[in-house]
Legacy VTK file of the C-alpha trace (Angstrom):
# vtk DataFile Version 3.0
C-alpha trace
ASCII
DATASET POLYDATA
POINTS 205 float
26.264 -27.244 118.538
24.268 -24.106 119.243
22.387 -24.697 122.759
18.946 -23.427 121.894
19.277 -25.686 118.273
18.223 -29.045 120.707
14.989 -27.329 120.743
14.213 -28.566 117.384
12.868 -31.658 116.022
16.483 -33.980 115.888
15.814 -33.887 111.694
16.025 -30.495 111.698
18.959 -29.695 113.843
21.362 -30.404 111.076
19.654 -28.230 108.703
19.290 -25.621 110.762
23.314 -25.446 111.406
24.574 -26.323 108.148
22.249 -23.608 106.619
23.494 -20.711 109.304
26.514 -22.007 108.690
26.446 -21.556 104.568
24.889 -18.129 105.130
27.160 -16.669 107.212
30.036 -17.812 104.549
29.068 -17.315 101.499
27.514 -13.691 103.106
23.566 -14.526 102.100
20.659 -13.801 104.333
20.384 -16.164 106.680
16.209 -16.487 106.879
16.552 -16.852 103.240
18.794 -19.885 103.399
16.624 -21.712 105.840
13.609 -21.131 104.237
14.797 -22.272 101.006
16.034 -25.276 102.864
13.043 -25.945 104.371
11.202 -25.560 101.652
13.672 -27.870 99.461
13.477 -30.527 102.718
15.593 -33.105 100.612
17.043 -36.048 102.261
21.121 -37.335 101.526
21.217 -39.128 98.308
17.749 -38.389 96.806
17.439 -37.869 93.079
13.494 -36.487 91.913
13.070 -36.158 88.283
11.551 -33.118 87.058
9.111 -32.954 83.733
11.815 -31.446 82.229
14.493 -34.392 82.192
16.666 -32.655 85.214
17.056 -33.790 88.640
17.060 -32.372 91.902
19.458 -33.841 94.147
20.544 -33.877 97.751
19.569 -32.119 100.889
18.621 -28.520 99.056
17.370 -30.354 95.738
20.114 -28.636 94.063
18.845 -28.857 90.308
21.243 -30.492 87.756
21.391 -28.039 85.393
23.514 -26.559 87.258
25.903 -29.047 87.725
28.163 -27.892 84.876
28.563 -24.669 86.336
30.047 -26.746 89.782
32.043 -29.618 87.157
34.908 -26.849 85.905
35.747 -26.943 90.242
35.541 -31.120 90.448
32.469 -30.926 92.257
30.124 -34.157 91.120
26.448 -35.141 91.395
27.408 -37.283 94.084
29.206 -34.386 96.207
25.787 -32.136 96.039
24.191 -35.276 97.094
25.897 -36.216 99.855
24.495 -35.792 103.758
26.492 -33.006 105.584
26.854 -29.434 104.968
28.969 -29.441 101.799
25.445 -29.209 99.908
24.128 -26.184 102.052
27.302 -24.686 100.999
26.448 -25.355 97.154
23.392 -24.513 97.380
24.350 -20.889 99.303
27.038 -20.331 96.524
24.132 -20.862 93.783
21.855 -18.372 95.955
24.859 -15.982 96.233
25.357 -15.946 92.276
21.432 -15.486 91.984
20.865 -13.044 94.685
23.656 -10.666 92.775
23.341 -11.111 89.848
19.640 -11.655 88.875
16.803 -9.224 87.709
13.857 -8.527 90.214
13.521 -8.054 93.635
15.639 -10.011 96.351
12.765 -12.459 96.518
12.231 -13.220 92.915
16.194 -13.335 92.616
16.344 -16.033 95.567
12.804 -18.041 93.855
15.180 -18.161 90.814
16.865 -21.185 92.862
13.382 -23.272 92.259
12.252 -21.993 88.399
13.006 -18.589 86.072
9.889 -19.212 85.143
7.351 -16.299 86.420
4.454 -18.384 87.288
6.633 -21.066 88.836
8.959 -18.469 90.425
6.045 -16.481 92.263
4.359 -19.446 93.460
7.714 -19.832 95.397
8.052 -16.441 95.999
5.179 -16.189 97.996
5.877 -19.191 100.244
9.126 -18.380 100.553
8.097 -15.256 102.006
6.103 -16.250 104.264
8.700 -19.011 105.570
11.618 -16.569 105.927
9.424 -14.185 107.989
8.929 -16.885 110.436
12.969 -17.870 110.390
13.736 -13.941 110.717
11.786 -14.130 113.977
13.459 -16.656 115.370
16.937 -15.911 114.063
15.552 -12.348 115.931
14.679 -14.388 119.140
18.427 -16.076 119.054
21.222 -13.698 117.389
22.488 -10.349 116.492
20.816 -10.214 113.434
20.973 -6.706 110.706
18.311 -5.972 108.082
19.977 -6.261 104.774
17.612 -3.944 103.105
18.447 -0.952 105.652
21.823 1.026 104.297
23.864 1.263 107.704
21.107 -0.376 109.655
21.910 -1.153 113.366
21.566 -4.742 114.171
18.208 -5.879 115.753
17.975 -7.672 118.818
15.272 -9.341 120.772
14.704 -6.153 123.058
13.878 -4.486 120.021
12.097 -6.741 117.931
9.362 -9.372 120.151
10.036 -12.547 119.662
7.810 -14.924 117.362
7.495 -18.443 117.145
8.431 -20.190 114.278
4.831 -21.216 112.533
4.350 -24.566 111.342
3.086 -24.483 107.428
0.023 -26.764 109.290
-0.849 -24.054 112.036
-0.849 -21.233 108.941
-4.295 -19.910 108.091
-5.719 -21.607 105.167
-6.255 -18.311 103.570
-2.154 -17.247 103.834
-1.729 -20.251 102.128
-4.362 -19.857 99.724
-2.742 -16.672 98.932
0.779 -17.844 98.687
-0.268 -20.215 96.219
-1.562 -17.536 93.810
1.958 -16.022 94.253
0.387 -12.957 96.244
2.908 -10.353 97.283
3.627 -10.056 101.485
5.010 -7.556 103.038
6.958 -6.911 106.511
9.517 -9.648 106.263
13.239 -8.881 105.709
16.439 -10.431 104.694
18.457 -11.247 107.975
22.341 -11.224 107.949
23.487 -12.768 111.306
26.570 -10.784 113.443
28.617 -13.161 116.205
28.888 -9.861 117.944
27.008 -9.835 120.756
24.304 -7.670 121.715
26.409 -4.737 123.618
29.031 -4.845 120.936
26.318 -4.745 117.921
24.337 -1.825 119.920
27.424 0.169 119.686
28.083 0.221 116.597
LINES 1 206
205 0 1 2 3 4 5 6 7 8 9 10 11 12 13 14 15 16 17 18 19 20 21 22 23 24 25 26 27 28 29 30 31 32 33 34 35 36 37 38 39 40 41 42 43 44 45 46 47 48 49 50 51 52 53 54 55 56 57 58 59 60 61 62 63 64 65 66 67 68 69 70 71 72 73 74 75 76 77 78 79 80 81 82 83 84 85 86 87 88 89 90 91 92 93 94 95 96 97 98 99 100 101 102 103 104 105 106 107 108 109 110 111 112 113 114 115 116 117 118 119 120 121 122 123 124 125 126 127 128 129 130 131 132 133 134 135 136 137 138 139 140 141 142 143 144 145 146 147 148 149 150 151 152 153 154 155 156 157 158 159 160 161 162 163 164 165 166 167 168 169 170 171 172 173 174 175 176 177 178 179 180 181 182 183 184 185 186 187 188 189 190 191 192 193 194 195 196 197 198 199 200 201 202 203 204
């Protein structure tokens, strides 16, 4: 396990490494992955019903609609609802396809995973925002990480970039969230793509 991950609450640990793990494979921003996980925050083997008649199931509340999209591969219900990383992985697959492939903005591409729909999607826009921001710090604080929106950028390290805490939703001012909710665009937070180069191999590229 990655040293500085004991830092974290023990329920969070596994998230944490199964969703840097997922990024890094299926070649997503990592922030974005955590912060949809975090936001998601779904527990092995849950099933919630939406108004709709779908379910969202597992770990990342991976929607059921999508499950015939996994079904032509032999993947089941019960596989994206299983504890372990197997359903980060879905779930960064799904993200891939949307982040690619969608209309919109990377963030409106990666709210797709919660709702196409534009009310729904920029509620979770917003917050989703504002969550990766916080996991771009400290993915900052901890890796090489490179700005995905920079063509040819050169990887940003802690020297270059202070570090930042990673804010609790409770200890966010009540008018950030206020604003989130009404799907309010923020600005200064960027996709982060993690390097296992370290920081005098990254610097010279």
């Amino acid at each position: 396990m990655l040293p500085f991950i004991v830092d974290l609450p023990p329920m969070e640990q596994e998230r944490v490494v199964c969703a840097i793990s997922a990024a890094v494979k299926y070649e997503i921003p990592a922030n974005i992955v955590l912060a949809v996980a975090e936001k998601e925050g779904g527990k092995p083997g849950q099933w919630v019903r939406n108004t709709n008649g779908t379910h969202d199931v597992g770990p990342m509340q991976f929607n059921t609609a999508y499950l015939g999209d996994l079904a032509r591969y032999g993947i089941t219900a019960d596989d994206v609802a299983a504890a372990g990383c197997y359903s980060y992985d879905l779930a960064a697959w799904r993200l891939r396809g949307h982040i690619l492939n969608d209309s919109g903005d990377i963030w409106t591409r990666a709210a797709n995973y919660h709702s196409r729909t534009p009310r729904f999607n920029a509620i979770y826009r917003a917050d989703l925002m504002q969550k990766a921001g916080q996991w771009a710090a400290w993915l900052d604080e901890h890796f090489v990480t490179r700005d995905v929106l920079e063509e040819g950028g050169q990887p940003v390290t802690t020297a270059q970039r202070p570090a930042q805490p990673v804010q609790t939703r409770a200890a966010q001012p009540v008018q950030e969230r206020a604003a989130a909710a009404q799907g309010a665009t923020l600005t200064g937070y960027v996709p982060r793509r993690i390097s296992f180069r370290t920081e005098s191999e990254g610097s010279g590229q």
